[in-house]
C-alpha positions in Angstrom: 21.1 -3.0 -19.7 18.7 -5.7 -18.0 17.5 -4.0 -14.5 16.0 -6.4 -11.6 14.2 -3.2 -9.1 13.0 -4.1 -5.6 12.3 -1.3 -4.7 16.2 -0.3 -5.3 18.3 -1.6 -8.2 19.9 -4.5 -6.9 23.4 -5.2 -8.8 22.9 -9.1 -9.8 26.9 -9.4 -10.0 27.5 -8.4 -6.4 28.8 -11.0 -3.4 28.5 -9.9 0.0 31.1 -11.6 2.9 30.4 -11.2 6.4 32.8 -10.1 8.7 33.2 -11.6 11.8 30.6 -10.1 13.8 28.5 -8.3 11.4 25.3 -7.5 12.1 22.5 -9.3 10.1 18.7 -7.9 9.6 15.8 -9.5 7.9 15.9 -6.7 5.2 19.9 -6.5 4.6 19.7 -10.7 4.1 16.5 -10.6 2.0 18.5 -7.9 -0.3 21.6 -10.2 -0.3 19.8 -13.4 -1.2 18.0 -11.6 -4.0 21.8 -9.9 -5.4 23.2 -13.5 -5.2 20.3 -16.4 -5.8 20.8 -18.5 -8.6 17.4 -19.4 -9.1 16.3 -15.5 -9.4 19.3 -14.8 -12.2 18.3 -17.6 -13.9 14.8 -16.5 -14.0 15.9 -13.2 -15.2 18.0 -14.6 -18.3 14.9 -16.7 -18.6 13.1 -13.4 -19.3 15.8 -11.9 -21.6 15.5 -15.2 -23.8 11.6 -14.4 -24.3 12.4 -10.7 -25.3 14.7 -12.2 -27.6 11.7 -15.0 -29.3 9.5 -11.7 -29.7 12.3 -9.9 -32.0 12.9 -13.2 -33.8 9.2 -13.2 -33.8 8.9 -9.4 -35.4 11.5 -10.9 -38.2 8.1 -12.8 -40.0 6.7 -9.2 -41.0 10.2 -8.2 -42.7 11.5 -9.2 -45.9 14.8 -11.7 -46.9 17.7 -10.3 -49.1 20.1 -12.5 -50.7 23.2 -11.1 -52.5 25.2 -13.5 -54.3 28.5 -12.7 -56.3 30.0 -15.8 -58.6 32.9 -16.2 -60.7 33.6 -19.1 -62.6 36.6 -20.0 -65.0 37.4 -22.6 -67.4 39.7 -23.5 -69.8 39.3 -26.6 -72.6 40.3 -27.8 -75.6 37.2 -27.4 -78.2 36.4 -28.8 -81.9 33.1 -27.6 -83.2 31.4 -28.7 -86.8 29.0 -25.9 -88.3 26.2 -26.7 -91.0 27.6 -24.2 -93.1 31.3 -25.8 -92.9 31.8 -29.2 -92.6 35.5 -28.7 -92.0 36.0 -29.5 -88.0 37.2 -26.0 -86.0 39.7 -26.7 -83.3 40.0 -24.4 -80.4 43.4 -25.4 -78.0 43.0 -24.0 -74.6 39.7 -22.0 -75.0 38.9 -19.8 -72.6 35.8 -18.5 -70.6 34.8 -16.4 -67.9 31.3 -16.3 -66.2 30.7 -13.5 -63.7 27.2 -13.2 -62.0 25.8 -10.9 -59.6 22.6 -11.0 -57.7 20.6 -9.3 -55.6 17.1 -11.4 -54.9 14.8 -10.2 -52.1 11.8 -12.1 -50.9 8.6 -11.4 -48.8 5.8 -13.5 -47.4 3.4 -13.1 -45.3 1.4 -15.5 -43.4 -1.6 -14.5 -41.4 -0.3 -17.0 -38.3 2.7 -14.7 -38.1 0.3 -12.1 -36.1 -1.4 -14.8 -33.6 2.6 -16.3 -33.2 3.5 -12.4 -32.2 0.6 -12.5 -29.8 1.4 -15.8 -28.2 5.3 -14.9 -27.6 4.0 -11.9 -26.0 2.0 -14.0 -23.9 5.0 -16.0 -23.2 7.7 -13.2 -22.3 4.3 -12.1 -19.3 4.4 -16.0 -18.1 8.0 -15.7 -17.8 8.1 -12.5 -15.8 5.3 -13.8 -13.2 7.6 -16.8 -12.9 10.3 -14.7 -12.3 8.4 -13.2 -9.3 7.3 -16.6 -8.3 10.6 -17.5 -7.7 11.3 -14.2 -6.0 8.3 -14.4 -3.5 9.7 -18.0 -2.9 13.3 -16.4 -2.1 11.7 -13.5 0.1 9.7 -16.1 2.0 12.9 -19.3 2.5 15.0 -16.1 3.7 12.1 -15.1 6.0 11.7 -18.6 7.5 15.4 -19.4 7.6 15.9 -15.8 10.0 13.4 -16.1 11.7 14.0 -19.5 12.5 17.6 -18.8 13.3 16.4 -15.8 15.6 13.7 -18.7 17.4 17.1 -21.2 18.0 19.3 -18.5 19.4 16.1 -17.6 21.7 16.4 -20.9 23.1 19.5 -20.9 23.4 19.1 -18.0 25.9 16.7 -19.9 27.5 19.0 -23.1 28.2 21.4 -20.5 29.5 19.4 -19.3 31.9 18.3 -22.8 33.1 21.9 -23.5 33.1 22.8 -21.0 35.6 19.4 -22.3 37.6 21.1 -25.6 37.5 24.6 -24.1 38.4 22.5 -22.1 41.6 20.9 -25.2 42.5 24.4 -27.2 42.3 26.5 -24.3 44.5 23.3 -24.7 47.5 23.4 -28.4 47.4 27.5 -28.7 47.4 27.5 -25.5 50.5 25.0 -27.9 51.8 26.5 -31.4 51.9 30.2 -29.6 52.7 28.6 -28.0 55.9 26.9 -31.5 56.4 23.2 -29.9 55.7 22.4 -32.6 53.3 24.0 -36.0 51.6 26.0 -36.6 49.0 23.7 -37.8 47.0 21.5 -34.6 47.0 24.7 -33.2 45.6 25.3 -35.7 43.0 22.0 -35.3 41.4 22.2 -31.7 40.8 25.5 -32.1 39.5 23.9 -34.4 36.6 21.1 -32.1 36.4 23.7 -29.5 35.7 25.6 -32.2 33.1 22.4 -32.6 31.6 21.4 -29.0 31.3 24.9 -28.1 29.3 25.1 -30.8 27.5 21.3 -29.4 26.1 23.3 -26.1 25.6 25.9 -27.9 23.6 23.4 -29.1 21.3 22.0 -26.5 20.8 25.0 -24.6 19.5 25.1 -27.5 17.1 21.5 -26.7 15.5 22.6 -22.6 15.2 25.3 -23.9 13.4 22.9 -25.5 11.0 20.4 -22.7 11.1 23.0 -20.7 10.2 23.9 -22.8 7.7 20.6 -22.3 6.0 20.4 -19.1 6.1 23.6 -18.8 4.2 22.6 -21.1 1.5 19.6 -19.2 0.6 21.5 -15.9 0.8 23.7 -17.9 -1.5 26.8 -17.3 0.7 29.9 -19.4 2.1 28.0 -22.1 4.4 31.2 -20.5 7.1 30.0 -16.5 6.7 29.3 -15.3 10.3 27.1 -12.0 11.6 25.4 -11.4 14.5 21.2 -11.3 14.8 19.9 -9.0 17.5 16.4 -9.4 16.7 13.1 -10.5 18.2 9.9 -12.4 16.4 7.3 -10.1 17.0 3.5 -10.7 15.9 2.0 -8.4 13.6 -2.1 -7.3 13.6 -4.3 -10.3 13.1 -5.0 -11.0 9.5 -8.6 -11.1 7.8 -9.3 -14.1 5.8 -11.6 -12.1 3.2 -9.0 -9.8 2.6 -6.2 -12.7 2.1 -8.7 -14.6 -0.2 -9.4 -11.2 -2.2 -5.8 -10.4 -2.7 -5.1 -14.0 -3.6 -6.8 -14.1 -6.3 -6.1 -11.1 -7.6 -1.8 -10.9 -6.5 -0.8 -14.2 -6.5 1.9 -14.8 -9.2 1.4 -18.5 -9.8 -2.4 -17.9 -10.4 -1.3 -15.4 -12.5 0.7 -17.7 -15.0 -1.6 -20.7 -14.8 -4.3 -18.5 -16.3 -1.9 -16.6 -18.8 -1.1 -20.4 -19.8 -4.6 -21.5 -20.7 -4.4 -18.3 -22.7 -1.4 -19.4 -24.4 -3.0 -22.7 -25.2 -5.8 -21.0 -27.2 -3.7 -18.8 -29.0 -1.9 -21.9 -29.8 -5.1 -23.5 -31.4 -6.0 -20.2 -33.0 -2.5 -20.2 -35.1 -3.2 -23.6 -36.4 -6.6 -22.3 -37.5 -5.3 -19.4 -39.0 -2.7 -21.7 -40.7 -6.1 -22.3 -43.4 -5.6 -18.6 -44.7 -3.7 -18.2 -48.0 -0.4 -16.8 -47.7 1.6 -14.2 -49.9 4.8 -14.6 -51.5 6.5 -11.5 -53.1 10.1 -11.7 -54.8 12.1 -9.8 -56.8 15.4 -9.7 -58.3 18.8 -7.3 -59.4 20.9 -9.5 -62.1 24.0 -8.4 -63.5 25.2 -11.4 -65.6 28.0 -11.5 -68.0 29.7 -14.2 -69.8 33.3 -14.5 -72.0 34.3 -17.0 -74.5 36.6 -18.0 -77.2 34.7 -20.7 -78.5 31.2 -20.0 -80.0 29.3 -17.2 -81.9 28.9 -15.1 -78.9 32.5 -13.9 -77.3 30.7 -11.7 -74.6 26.6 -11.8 -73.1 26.2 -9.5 -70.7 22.6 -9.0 -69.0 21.6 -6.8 -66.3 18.1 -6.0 -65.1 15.2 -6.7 -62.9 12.3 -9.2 -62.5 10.0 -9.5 -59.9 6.3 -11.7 -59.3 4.0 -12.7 -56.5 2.0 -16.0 -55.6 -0.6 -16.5 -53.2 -0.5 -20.2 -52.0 -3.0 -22.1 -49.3 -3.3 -25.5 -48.4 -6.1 -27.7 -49.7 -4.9 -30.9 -48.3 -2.7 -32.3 -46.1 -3.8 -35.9 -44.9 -5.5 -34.4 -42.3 -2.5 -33.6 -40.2 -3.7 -30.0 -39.9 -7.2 -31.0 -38.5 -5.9 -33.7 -36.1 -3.1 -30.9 -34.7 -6.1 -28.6 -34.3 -8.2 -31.1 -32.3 -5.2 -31.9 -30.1 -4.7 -28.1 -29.5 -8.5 -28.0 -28.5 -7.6 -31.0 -26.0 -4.6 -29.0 -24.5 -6.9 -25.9 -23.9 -9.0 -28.2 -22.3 -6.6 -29.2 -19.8 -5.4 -25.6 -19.2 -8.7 -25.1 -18.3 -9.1 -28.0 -15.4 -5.4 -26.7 -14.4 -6.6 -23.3 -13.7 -9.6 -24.8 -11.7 -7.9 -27.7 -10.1 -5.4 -24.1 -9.0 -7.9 -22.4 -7.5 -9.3 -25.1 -5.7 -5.6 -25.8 -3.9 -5.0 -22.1 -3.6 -8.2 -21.7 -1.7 -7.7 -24.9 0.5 -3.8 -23.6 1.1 -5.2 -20.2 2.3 -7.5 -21.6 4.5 -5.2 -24.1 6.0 -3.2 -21.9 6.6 -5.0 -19.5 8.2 -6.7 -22.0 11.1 -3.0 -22.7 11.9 -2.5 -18.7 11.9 -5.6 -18.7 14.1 -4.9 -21.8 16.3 -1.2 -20.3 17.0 -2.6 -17.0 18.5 -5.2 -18.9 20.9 -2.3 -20.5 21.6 0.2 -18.0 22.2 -2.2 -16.6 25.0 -2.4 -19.8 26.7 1.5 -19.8 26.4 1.9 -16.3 27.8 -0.1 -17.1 30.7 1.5 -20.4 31.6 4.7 -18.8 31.4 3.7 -16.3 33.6 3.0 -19.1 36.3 6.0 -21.3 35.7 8.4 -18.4 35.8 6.5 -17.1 39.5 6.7 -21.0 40.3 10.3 -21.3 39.3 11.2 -18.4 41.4 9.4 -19.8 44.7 11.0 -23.2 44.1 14.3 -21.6 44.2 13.7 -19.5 47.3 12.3 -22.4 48.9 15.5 -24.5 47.9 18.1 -22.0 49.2 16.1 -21.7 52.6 16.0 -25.5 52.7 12.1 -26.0 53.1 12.1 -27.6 49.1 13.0 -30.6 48.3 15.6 -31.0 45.1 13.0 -33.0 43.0 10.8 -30.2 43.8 13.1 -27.5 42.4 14.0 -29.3 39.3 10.3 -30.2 39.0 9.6 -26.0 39.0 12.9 -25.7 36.7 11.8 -28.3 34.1 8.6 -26.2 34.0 10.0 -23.1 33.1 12.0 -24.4 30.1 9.5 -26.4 28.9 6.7 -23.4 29.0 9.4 -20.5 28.1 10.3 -22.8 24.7 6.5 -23.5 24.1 6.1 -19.7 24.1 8.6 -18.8 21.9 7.9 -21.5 19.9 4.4 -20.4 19.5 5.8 -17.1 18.7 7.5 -18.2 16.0 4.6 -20.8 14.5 2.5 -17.7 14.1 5.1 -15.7 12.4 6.2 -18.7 9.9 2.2 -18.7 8.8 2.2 -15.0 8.3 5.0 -15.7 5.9 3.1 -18.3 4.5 -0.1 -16.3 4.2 1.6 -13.3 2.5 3.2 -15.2 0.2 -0.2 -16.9 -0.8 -1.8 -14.0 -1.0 0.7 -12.0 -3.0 1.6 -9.7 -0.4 5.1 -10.8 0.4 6.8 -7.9 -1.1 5.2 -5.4 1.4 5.3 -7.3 4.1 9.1 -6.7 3.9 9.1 -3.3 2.7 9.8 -4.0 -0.5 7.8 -2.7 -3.9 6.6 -5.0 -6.6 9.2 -6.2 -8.8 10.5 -4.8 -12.1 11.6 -7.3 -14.3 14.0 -7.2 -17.6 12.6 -4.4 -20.0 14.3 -2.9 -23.0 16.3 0.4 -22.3 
């Protein structure tokens, strides 16, 4: 059997369904999107059709046996003349029977065979690393998809609270105008405000929905499936650029194959130049042979016996076609070559883009943590200053509008930072352990 371990042996034929409010962490929907993804199982078989080209490929080094069993039957009317009687003989119905057995076995070998092995060994490793590419990528959607999911329901507890700010600020201003404090009209601006605040709260109940959504798809599960996320994006240690760069360029799967590939592309020019070398050709054969006739001298030829040989053949000409295939296989190494550079050039830049935003998002999630910290104290005193009556209304919705504004800025920030340590461990190669998971082991033969 063909095992796919990360960490634990993850059953490839399993489908998970929610319940109604089950709960949902990053881990259990990373393992759930890597039992049910397409993309992964397809990789896999992917990798089981390479294992297969190397035993094809093993199949050069041993020999072909034919056996072939005829009979044959016939029946004619036959006049012979002899020399030695003029007289014509007349057979009526004559009858033969031919019966053949053979057993013919043949072996070449061609020096190519051993660089073709190579190169389909070559090929099974690139398909492997592309399975893990497309596992990193899975690890890292789910990671982004949750997380994002965890940032919307986060402001969704955020337009709660405003809402009930706006539901406070309605109750004070309808007490007021009833006990003839303050005007209608003081009333019927903080009952739009209020309007205005649940309507936000509706709409954001919509983009969950699609969140969710999301999430579901890339855990390959029914777009309806609900559970429940009590989580919180937390930031992890700052990351060192040196270290990301090191373990880039050492972990990163898609490096990985782009280099394997150029290898593949000379291995492919060195079987065309070992294609020059003279190849062996060994047969041999079993043949049982016996024939029966009425017409003729002989009325039964039997032969049985062996006969084997060799040849040793090599090309000497072939209008050139061999040298112009060589030259192009030079060319494709070539490119291989400026696609590994051209790699590490955008691998490098990614890193580093990616890392000023890391960087960037921190400075800005102090900024963030301070201006909450104000807007909140300011909120609070607006309200106080409402319910005594010494605020005006455009004052308190001025201190409310604050407060959403800087609370979504912070957990937005929160979440930028997290999204770009995704994106930094999956650059560098590290995305298995950021989520606890070991390396993966691919397909191999029991």
């Amino acid at each position: 059997m063909k095992k796919l371990c990360l960490g634990l042996i993850l059953s490839l034929m399993t489908h998970y369904t929610f319940a109604q409010n089950e709960s949902l962490n990053l881990e259990s929907a990373i393992e759930k999107g890597l039992e049910n993804n397409l993309d992964i199982k397809i990789a896999v078989e992917n990798i089981n059709l390479s294992q297969g080209d190397i035993r094809i490929g093993w199949g050069a080094f041993l020999p072909i046996i034919d056996a072939t069993y005829a009979r044959n039957y016939s029946q004619e009317d036959v006049t012979q003349t002899l020399v030695s009687d003029p007289e014509p003989r007349i057979i009526d119905n004559a009858k033969s029977r031919t019966e053949n057995f053979t057993v013919a076995g043949i072996y070449g070998f061609r020096p190519e065979a051993i660089v073709v092995l190579k190169r389909l060994g070559l090929l099974e490793e690139i398909s492997q690393l592309q399975a893990k590419v497309t596992v990193e990528n899975t690890i890292a959607g789910i990671s982004t998809a949750y997380y994002r999911l965890v940032l919307e329901l986060q402001r969704y507890k955020v337009l709660e609270r405003t809402l009930e700010l706006s539901q406070a600020r309605l109750d004070i201003a309808q007490a007021q105008y009833e006990l003839g404090g303050a005007g209608k009209r003081d009333f019927l601006t903080a009952e739009v405000d209020y309007n205005s605040d649940l309507s936000l709260l509706k709409t954001q109940n919509q983009i969950i929905k699609a969140a969710r959504i999301n999430l579901n798809e890339l855990m390959a599960l029914n777009p309806n499936a609900e559970f429940a996320i009590n989580d919180t994006i937390t930031v992890g240690d700052e990351l060192r650029l040196l270290d990301l760069e090191e373990s880039a360029f050492m972990d990163n799967k898609q490096w990985l194959v782009i280099q394997r590939q150029e290898n593949e592309a000379f291995l492919q020019m060195k079987e065309l130049q070992v294609s020059r070398l003279p190849a062996i050709n060994l047969n041999a054969n079993y043949v049982n042979n016996t024939s029966n006739s009425d017409a003729g001298f002989l009325l039964q030829n039997q032969r049985e016996g062996f006969n084997y040989g060799g040849n040793v053949t090599m090309n000497l000409f072939s209008g050139f076609t061999l040298n112009r295939r060589i030259q192009n296989a030079k060319v494709q190494q070539k490119i291989q070559g400026f696609a590994v550079d051209q790699f590490e050039i955008q691998l490098k830049s990614d890193l580093y883009r990616a890392y000023n935003t890391y960087l960037n998002n921190r400075e800005l999630l102090v900024i963030e943590q301070r201006n909450y910290a104000v807007a909140k104290e300011s909120s609070e005193i607006a309200l106080e200053r409402f319910r005594l009556g010494i605020a005006s209304y455009l004052e308190f919705r001025d201190a409310q509008e604050n407060l959403l504004t800087a609370e979504n800025r912070l957990i937005t920030s929160i979440y930028n930072i997290k999204e770009q340590e995704i994106e930094l461990k999956r650059l560098s190669g590290g995305i298995f352990f950021e989520n606890s998971f070991e390396p993966l082991d691919l397909p191999t033969e029991d």
